[in-house]
C-alpha positions as CSV (number, residue, x, y, z in Angstrom):
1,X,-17.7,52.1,6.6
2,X,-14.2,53.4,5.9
3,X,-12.8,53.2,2.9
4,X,-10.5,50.5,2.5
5,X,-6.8,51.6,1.3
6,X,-4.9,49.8,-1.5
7,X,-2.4,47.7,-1.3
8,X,0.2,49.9,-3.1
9,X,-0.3,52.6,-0.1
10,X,0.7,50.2,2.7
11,X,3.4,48.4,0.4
12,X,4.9,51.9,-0.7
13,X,7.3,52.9,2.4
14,X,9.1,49.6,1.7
15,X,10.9,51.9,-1.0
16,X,12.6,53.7,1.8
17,X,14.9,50.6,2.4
18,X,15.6,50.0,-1.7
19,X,16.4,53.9,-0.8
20,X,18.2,53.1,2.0
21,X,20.6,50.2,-0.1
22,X,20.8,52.7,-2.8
23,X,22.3,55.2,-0.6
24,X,25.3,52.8,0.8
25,X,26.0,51.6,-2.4
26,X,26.1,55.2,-3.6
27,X,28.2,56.2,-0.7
28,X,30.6,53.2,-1.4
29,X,30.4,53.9,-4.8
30,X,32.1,57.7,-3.7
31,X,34.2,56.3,-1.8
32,X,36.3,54.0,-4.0
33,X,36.3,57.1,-6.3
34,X,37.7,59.2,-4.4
35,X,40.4,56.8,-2.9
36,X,41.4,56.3,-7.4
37,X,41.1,60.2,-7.7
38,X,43.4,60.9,-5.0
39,X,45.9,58.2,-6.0
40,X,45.5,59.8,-9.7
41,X,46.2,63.6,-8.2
42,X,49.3,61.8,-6.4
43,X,50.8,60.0,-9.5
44,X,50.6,62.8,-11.8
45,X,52.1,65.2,-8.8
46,X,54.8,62.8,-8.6
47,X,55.6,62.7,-12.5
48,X,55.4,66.6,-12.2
49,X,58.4,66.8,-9.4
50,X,59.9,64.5,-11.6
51,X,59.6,66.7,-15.3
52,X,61.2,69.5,-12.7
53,X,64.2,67.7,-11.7
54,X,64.7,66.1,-15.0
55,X,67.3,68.9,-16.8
56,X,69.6,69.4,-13.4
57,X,69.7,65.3,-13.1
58,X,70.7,65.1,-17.0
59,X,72.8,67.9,-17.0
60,X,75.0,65.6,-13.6
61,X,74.3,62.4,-15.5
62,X,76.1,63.3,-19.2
63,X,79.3,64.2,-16.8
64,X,79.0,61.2,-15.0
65,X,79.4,62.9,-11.6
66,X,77.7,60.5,-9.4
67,X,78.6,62.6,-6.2
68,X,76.8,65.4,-7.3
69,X,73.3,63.2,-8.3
70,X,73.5,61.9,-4.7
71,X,73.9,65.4,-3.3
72,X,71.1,66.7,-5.8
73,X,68.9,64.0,-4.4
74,X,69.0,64.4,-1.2
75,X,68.8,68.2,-1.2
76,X,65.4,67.6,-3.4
77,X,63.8,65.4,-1.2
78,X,63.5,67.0,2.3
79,X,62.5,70.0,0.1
80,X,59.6,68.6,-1.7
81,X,58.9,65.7,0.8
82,X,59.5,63.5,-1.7
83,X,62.2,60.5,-2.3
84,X,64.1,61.1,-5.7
85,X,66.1,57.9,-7.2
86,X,68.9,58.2,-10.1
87,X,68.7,54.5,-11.8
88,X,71.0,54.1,-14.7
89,X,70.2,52.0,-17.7
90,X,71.7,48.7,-16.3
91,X,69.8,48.9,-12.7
92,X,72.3,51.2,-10.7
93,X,71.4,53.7,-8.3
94,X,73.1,56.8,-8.4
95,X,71.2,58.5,-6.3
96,X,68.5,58.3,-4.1
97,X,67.2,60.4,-1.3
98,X,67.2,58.4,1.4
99,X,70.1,55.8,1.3
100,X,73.4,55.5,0.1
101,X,73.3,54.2,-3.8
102,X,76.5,52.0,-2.9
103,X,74.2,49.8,-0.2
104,X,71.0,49.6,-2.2
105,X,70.1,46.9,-4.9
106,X,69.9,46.9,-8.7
107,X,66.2,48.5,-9.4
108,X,66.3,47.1,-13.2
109,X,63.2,44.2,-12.4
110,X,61.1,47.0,-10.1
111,X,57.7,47.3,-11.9
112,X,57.5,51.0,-12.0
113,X,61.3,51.2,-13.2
114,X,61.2,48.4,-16.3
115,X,59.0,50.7,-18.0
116,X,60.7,53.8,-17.5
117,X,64.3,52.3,-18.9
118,X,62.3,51.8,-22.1
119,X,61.1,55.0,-22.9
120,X,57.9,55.0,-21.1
121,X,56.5,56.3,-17.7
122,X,56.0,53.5,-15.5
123,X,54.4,53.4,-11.9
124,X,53.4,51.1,-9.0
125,X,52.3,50.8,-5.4
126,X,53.8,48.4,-3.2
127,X,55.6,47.8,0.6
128,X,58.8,49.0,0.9
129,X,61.2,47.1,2.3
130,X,64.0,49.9,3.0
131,X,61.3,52.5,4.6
132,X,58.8,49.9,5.5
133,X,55.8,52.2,4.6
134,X,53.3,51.8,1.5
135,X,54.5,54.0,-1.4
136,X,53.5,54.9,-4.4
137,X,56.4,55.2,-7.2
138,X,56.6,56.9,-10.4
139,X,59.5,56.4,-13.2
140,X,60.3,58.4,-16.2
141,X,62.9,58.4,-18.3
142,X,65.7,60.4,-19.1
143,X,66.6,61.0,-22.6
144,X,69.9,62.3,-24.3
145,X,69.6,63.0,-28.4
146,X,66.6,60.6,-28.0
147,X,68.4,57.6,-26.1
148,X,67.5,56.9,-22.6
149,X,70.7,57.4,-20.5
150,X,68.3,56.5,-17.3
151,X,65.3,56.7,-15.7
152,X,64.1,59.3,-12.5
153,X,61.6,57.7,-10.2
154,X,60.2,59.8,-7.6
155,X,58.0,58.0,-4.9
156,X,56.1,59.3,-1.4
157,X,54.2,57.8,1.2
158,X,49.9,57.0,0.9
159,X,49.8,56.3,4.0
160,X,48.5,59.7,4.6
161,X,46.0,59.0,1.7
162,X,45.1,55.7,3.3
163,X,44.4,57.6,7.0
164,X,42.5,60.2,5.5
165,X,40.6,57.6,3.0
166,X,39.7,55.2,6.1
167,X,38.5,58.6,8.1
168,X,35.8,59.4,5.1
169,X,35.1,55.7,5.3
170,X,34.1,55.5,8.6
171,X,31.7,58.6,8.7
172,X,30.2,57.0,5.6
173,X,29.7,53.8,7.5
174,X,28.4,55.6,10.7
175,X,25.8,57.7,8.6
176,X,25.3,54.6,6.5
177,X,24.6,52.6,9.7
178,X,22.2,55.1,11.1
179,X,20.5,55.6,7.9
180,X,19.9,51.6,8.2
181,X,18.6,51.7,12.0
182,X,16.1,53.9,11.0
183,X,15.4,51.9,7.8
184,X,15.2,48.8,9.7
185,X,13.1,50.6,12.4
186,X,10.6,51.8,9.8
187,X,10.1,48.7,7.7
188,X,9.7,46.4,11.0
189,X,6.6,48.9,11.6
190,X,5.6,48.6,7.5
191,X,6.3,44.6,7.3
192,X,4.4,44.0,10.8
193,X,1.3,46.1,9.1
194,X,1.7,44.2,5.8
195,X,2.5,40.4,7.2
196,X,-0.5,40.6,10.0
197,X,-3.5,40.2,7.9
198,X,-1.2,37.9,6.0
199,X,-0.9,35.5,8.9
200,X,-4.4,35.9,9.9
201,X,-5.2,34.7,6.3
202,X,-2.3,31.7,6.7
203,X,-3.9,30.8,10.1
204,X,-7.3,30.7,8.8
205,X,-6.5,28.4,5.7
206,X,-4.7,26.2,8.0
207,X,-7.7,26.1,10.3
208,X,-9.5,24.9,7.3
209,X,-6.9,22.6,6.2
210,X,-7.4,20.8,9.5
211,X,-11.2,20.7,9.1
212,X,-12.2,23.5,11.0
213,X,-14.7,24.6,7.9
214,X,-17.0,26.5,10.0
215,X,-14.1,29.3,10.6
216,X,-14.6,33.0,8.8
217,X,-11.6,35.3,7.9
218,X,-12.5,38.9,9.3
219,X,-12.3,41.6,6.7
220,X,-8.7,43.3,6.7
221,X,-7.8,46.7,6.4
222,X,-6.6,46.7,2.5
223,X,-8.9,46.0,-0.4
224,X,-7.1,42.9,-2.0
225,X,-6.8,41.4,1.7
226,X,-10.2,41.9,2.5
227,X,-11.1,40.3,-0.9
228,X,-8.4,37.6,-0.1
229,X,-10.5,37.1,3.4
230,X,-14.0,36.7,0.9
231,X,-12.6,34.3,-1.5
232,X,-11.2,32.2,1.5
233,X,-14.6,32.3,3.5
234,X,-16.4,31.2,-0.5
235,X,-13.6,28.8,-0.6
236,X,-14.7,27.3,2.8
237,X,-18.2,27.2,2.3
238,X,-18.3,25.4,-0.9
239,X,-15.5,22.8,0.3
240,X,-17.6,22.1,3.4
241,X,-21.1,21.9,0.9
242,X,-18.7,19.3,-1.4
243,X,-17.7,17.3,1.9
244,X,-20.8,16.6,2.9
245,X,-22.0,15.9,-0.7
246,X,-18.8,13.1,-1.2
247,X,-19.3,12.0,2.7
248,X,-23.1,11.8,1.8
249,X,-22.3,10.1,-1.3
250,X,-19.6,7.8,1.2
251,X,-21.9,6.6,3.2
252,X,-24.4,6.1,0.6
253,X,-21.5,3.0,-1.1
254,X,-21.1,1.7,1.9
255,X,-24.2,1.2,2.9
256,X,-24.7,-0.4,-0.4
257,X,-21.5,-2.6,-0.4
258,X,-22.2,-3.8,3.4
259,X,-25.3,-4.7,2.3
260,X,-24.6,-7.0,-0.5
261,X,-24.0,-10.6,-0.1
262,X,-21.3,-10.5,-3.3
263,X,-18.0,-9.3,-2.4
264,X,-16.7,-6.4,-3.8
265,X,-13.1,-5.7,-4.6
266,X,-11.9,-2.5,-6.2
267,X,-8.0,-2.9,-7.8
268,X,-6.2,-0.1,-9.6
269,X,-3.9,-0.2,-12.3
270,X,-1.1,-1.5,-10.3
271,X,-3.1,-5.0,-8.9
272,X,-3.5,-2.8,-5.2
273,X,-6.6,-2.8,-3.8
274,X,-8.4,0.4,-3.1
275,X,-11.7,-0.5,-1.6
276,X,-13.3,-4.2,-0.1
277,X,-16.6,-4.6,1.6
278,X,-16.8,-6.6,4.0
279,X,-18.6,-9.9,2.3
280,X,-15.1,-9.9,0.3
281,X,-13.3,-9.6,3.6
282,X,-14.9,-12.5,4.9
283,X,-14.9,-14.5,1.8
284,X,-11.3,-13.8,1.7
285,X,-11.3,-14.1,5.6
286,X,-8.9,-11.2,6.0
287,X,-9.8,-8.1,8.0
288,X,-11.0,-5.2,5.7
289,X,-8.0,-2.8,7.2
290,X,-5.4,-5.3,6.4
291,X,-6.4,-5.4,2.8
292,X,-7.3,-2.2,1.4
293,X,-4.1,-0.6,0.5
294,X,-2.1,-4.1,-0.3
295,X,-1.3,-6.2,-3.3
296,X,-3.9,-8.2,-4.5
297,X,-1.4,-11.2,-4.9
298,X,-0.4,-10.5,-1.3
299,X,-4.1,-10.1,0.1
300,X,-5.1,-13.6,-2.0
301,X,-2.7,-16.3,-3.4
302,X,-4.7,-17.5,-5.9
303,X,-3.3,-18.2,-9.7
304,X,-6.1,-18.5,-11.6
305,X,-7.8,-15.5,-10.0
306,X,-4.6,-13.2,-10.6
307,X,-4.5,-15.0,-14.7
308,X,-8.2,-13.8,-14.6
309,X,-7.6,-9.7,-13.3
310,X,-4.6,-10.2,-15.8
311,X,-6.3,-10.9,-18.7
312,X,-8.9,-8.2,-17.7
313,X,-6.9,-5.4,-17.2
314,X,-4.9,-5.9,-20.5
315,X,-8.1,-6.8,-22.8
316,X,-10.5,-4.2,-20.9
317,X,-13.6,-6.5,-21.3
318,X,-15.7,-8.0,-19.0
319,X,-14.2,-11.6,-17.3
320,X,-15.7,-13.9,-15.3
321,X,-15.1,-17.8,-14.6
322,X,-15.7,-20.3,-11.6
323,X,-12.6,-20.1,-9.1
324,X,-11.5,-22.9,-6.7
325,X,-10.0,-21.1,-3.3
326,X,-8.4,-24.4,-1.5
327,X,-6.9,-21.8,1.0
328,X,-10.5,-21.0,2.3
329,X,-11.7,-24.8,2.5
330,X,-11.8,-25.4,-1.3
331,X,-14.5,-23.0,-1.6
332,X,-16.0,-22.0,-4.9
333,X,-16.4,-18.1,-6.0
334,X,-17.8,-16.8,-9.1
335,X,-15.6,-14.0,-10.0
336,X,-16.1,-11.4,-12.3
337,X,-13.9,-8.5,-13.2
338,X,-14.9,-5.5,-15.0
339,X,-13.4,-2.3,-15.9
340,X,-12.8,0.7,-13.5
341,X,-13.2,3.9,-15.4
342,X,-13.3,7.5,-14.0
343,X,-15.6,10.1,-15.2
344,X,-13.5,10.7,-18.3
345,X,-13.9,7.1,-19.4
346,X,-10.0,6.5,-18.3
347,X,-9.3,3.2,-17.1
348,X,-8.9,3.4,-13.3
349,X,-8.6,-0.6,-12.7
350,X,-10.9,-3.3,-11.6
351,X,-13.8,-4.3,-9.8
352,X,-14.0,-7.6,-8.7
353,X,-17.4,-9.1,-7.8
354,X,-17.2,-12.2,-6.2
355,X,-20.3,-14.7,-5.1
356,X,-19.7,-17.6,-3.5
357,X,-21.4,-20.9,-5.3
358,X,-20.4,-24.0,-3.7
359,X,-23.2,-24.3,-2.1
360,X,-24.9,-24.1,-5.2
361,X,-22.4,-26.0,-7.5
362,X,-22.3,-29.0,-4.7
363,X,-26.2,-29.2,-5.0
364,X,-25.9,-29.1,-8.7
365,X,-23.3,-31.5,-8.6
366,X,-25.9,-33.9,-6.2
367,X,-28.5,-33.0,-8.7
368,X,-26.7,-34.5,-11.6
369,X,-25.5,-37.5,-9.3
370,X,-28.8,-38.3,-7.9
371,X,-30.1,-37.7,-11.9
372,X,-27.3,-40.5,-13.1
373,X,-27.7,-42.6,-9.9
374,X,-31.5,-43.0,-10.3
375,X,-31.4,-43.5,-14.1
376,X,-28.5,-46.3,-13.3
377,X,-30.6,-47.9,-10.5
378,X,-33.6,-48.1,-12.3
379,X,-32.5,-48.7,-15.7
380,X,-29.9,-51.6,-14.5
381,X,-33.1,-53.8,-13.7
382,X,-35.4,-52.7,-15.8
383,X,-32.9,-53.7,-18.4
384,X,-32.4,-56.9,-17.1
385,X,-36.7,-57.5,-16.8
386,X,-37.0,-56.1,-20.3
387,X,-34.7,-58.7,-21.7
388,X,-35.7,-61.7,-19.6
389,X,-39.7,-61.0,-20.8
390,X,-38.4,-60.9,-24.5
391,X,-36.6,-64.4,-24.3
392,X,-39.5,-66.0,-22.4
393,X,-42.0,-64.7,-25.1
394,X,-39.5,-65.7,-28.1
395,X,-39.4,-68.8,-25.9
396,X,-42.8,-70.1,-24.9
397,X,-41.7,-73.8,-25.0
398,X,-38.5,-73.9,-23.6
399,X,-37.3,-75.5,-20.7
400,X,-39.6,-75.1,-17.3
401,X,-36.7,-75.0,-15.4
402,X,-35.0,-73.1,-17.1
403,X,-38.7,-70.5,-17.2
404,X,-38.7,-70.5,-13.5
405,X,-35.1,-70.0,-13.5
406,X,-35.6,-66.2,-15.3
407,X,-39.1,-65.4,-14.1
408,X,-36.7,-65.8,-10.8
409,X,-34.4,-63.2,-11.8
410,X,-37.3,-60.9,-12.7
411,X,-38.9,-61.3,-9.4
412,X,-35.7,-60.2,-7.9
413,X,-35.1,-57.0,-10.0
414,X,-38.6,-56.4,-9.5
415,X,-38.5,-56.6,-5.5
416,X,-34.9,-54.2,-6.4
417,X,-37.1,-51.8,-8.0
418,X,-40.0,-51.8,-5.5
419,X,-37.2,-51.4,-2.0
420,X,-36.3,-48.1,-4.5
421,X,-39.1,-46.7,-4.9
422,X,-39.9,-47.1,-1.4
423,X,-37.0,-45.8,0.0
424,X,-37.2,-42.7,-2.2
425,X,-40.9,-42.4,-1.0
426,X,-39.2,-43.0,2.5
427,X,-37.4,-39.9,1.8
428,X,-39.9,-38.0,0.2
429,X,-42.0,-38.3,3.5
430,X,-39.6,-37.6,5.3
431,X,-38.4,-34.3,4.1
432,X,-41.9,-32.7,3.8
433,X,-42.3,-34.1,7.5
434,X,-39.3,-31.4,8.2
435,X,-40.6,-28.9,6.0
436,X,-43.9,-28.9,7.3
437,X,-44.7,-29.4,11.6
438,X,-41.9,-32.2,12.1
439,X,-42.5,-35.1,13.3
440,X,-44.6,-36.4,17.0
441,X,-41.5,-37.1,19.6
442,X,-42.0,-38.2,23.6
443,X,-39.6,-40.0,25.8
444,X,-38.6,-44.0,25.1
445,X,-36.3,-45.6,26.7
446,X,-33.1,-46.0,24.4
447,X,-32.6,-49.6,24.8
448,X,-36.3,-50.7,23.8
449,X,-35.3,-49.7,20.5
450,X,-31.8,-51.0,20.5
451,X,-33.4,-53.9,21.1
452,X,-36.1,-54.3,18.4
453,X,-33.5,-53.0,16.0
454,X,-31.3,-55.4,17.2
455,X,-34.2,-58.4,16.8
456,X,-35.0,-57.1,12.8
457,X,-31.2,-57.7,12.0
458,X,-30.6,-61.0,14.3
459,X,-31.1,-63.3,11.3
460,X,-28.4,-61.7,9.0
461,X,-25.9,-61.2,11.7
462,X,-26.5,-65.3,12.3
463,X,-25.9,-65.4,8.9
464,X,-22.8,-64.6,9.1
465,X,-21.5,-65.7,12.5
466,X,-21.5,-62.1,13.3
467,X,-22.2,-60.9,17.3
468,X,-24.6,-58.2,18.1
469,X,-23.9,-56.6,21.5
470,X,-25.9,-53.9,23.3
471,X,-24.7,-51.5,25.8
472,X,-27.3,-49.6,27.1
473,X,-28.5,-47.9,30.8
474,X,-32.1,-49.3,31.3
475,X,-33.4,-46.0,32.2
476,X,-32.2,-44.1,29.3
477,X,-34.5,-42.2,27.6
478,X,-34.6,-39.8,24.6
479,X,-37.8,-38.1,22.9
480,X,-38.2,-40.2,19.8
481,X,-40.6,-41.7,17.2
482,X,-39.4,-45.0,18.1
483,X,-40.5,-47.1,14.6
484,X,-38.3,-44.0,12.3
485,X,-35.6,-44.6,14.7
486,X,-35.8,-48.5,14.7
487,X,-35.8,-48.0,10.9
488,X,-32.6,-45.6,11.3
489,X,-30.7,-48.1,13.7
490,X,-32.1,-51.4,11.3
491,X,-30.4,-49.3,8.2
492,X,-26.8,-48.9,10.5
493,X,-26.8,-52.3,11.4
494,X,-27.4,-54.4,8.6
495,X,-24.7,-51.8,6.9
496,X,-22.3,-52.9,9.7
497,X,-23.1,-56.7,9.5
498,X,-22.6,-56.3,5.4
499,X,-19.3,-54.8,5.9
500,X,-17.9,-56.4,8.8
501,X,-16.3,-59.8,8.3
502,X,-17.7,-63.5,9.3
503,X,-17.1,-64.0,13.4
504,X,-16.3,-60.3,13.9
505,X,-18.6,-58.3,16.2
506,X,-20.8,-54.9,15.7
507,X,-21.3,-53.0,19.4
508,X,-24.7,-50.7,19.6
509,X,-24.0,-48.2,23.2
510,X,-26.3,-45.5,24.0
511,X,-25.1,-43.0,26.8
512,X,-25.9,-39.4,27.7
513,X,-23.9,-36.4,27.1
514,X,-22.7,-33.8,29.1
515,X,-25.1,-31.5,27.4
516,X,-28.5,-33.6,28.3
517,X,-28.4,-34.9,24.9
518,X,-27.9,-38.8,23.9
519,X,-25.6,-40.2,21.7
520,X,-26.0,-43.8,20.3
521,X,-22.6,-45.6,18.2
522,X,-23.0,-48.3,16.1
523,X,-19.6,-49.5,16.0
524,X,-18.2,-52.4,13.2
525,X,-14.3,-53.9,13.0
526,X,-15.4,-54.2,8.8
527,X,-13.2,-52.7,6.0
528,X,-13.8,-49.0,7.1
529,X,-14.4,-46.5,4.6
530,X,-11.6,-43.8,3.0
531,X,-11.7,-40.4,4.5
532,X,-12.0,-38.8,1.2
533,X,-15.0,-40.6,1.3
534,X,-16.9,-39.6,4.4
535,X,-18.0,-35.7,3.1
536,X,-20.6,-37.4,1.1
537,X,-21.5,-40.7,2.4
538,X,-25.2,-39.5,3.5
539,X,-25.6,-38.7,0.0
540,X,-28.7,-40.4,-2.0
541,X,-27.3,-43.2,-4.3
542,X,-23.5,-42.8,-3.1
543,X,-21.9,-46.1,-2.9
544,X,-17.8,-46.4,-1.7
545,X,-17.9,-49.6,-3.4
546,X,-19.7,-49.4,-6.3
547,X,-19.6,-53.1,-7.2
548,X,-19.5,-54.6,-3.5
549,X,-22.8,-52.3,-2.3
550,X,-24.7,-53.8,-5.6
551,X,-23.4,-57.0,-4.8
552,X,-24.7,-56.5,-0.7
553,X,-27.9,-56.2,-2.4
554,X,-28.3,-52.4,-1.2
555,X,-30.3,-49.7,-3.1
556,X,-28.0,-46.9,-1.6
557,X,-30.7,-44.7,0.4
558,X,-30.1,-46.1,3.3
559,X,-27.4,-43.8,5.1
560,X,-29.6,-41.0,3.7
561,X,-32.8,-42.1,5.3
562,X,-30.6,-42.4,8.5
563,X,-29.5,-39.2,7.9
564,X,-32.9,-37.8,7.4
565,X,-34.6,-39.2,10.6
566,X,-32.2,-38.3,12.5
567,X,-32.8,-34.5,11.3
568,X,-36.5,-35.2,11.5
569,X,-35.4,-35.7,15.5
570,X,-33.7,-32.3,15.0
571,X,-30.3,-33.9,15.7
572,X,-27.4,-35.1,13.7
573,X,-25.6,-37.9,12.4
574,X,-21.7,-38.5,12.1
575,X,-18.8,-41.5,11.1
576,X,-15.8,-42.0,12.0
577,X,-13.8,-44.4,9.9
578,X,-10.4,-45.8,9.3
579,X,-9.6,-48.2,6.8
580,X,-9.0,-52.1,7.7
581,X,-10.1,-51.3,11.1
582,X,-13.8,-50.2,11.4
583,X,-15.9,-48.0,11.3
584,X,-18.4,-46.0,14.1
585,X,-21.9,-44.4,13.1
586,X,-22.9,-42.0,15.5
587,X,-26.1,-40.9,16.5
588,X,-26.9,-37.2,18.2
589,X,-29.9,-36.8,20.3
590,X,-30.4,-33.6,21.1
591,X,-32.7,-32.3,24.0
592,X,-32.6,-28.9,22.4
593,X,-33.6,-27.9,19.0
594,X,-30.7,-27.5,16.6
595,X,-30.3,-26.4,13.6
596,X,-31.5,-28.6,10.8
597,X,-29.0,-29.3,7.8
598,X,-29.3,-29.8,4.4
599,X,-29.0,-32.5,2.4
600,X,-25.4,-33.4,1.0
601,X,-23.6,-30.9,3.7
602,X,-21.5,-33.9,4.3
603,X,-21.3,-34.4,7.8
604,X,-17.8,-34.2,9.4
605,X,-17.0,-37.2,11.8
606,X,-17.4,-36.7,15.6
């Protein structure tokens, strides 16, 4: 195995290029220093023609021949190639080289000439208008006994400088440019060999960024890359160990969550929900990926449930109450929230359990009726018997009319107590019949027992002027236990006689269904009953009237026995009511086994 080469080797021809930058800086470097040393060499050649010329042009100047400076002028210039001015102290030209001092402008305000006319060399480079060239002027001045009687500027032409500058320029740039080729050629070969392994290492990481975990760097031709390469591959194989550990650990919630019958609703900090199983979902009857992600106030619109997570999140403890949902049928669900911490103990937000009671709270509700509602119906009488025995024994030679009168009353609450307890027996028979093989069914025609239900309650319908009609197919016939049924249909009647005015009529009709079933209605034009009312009229000892069913004689089992034997039948019972106007019992045979219900489900009308 080859030894593998260090980074530094395969980074170290990138100097060439720093070389490379170095050298064209260096070269423009040279190049701006040469163009300011030949400019200097110029300037102090110019102020040297200038010291020459000085005594001849002082000598002309203190006799004022202004003739003889021009003449001096322009026999100096074509003989030194330079252009020699004569500027007096006010700005004049006397002289000058190349045009006649008469036709040129006062020179006082030019910058190389202001300084001169003060007792100091001045110089400038700038355009000239009259020779339209770039020159490069030098003034000194001319002194007399210390006072300057004018100033000599001498100027000449850079544009030879300037041609000869841009010549050096240009081979610079040329070798410059050729220098950089090569660079260029040499670190494209040194960058492709460097950024290679680096791209095989950016592919890979992105090949594990998109999952691909199972992928292995190769090793590379430097020892940090190849080490690079191994930390990646580690890096790979103990993400891909932790996956499988958290999707392990995933599935391991879920599985846990799905199979809980309390839903579970995770919040964070902010009220937004980061996890739901799917009990919640349903509880909530929203679909899991519409809620995860979401307000809770959006997701449920429930006040006290929102006061509740409100009051946990800012006290951190432990809440919990009974919640009423009316958006999901009124439906009752214990919540509890508790506190969502991380590993480090920081709060995270909430977890809300939630178990739905109303199945539980409505048979704890019937429990504490049926517990008031016996203890009324027995202690009523019983009260009344207790205190009819004490004034007949305090009594003994009272009145016998008067005697017979109360152990009258007593009879009565006696014969009230006794239709109680066997109607609760009634019940009690019934419901272990359904708990326990059911009851013996075979087919009877319907209107047999329309009929002897019909005859039991003849004599209070006469009573009260009240019709009884039957509507009936002969050859109906239903699988029944035709004396519970006659007891179910007796119960429905007398109700509708009780309830139904004097003259009015109550209509018994049997017909089959579509489904093969049979339905029987026992239908009254009475008083109707409240539809509030009608969830929990099959209830033991419920009464819509409290005072009117007491006064009708009732013990308030009845529509519950009905209820009862009609479940015994595995069918169902139903009303449908309106107030003022009637009422109609139904009756649901079914051919088929259904699904038996529980007491107090409150059966919805048909």
């Amino acid at each position: 195995m080859s030894k593998k080469k260090r980074l530094i080797w395969l980074l170290f021809p990138s100097y060439l290029v720093i070389t490379i930058v170095s050298l064209i800086a260096a070269s423009w470097y040279a190049s701006v220093s040469m163009r300011r040393f030949y400019l200097a060499q110029t300037r102090q050649d110019l102020e040297a023609r200038a010291v020459t010329a000085r005594r001849e042009m002082l000598r002309l100047l203190s006799t004022g021949d202004r003739r003889g400076i021009d003449r001096l002028c322009k026999s100096l210039g074509p003989a030194t190639a330079t252009r020699f001015t004569l500027i007096a102290p006010d700005g004049t030209v006397f002289g000058d080289s190349e045009e006649d001092p008469l036709r040129m402008n006062n020179h006082a305000g030019r910058p190389e000439v202001r300084p001169a006319l003060v007792g100091e060399r001045g110089s400038a480079i700038r355009f000239s208008s009259t020779l339209r060239r770039r020159m490069m002027y030098v003034a000194i001045p001319l002194r007399d006994d210390n006072q300057v009687v004018g100033a000599l500027r001498t100027s000449i032409s850079i544009s030879s400088i300037d041609e000869t500058l841009t010549a050096i320029q240009t081979h610079i740039a040329v070798g410059g440019f050729l220098v950089a080729l090569g660079a260029a050629v040499i670190s494209l070969l040194v960058t492709r060999r460097i950024s290679r392994p680096i791209e095989m290492m950016t592919d890979g990481a992105q090949r594990f960024a998109d999952g691909d975990l199972n992928h292995r760097l190769p090793p590379q031709d430097s020892e940090e890359m190849t080490g690079l390469a191994d930390a990646l591959n580690r890096m790979a194989n103990e993400i891909d160990r932790r996956m499988r550990e958290i999707v392990e650990q995933r599935r391991n919630v879920d599985a846990v969550l799905a199979s809980m019958r309390e839903g579970v609703v995770a919040i964070d900090t902010e009220e937004r929900v980061i996890n739901v199983n799917q009990a919640a979902a349903a509880m909530l009857k929203r679909p899991v990926d519409r809620v995860k992600g979401r307000l809770l106030r959006e997701v449920v619109r429930n006040t006290e449930l929102h006061r509740l997570v409100q009051k946990a999140l800012e006290t951190g403890q432990a809440v919990e109450a009974d919640i009423v949902f009316k958006q999901l049928d009124e439906r009752i669900l214990h919540t509890q929230a508790t506190r969502l911490s991380d590993d480090r103990e920081r709060g995270i937000g909430m977890l809300i359990v939630l178990s739905d009671v109303t199945q539980l709270r409505r048979l704890e509700r019937m429990r504490q009726d049926f517990a008031a509602n016996v203890s009324h119906e027995i202690k009523t009488p019983l009260t009344a018997i207790k205190g009819f025995v004490e004034t007949l024994q305090m009594d003994e030679d009272g009145d016998p009319a008067e005697r017979r009168q109360f152990l009258a009353i007593i009879e009565k609450h006696v014969r009230r107590l006794t239709a109680i307890i066997e109607d609760l027996l009634k019940l009690s028979r019934l419901e272990q019949v359904r708990s326990a093989e059911g009851i013996a069914v075979a087919p009877h025609t319907v209107a047999d027992v329309l009929r002897d239900a019909v005859s039991l309650c003849r004599q209070n319908a006469e009573a009260k002027s009240i019709m009884l009609n039957i509507d009936c197919q002969p050859e109906l016939t239903a699988p029944m236990d035709p004396q519970l049924m006659v007891q179910a249909l007796t119960n429905l009647i007398d109700n509708a006689i009780n309830y139904s005015d004097a003259g009015s009529r109550v209509d018994i009709a049997a017909a089959a269904q579509s489904d093969g079933g049979v339905r029987i209605d026992v239908r009254d034009t009475g008083i109707g009953i409240p539809k509030k009312h009608l969830p929990r009229l099959f209830e033991r000892f419920y009464r819509v009237d409290q005072a009117r069913s007491r006064q009708q004689g009732g013990t308030g089992l009845g529509l519950s026995i009905v209820k009862h034997i009609i479940q015994a039948h595995n069918g169902r019972v139903s009303v449908d009511s309106t107030p003022y106007k009637g009422s109609v019992f139904s009756l649901h045979l079914d051919t088929a086994d259904t699904e038996l219900e529980e007491e107090g489900n409150g059966d919805q009308p048909s």
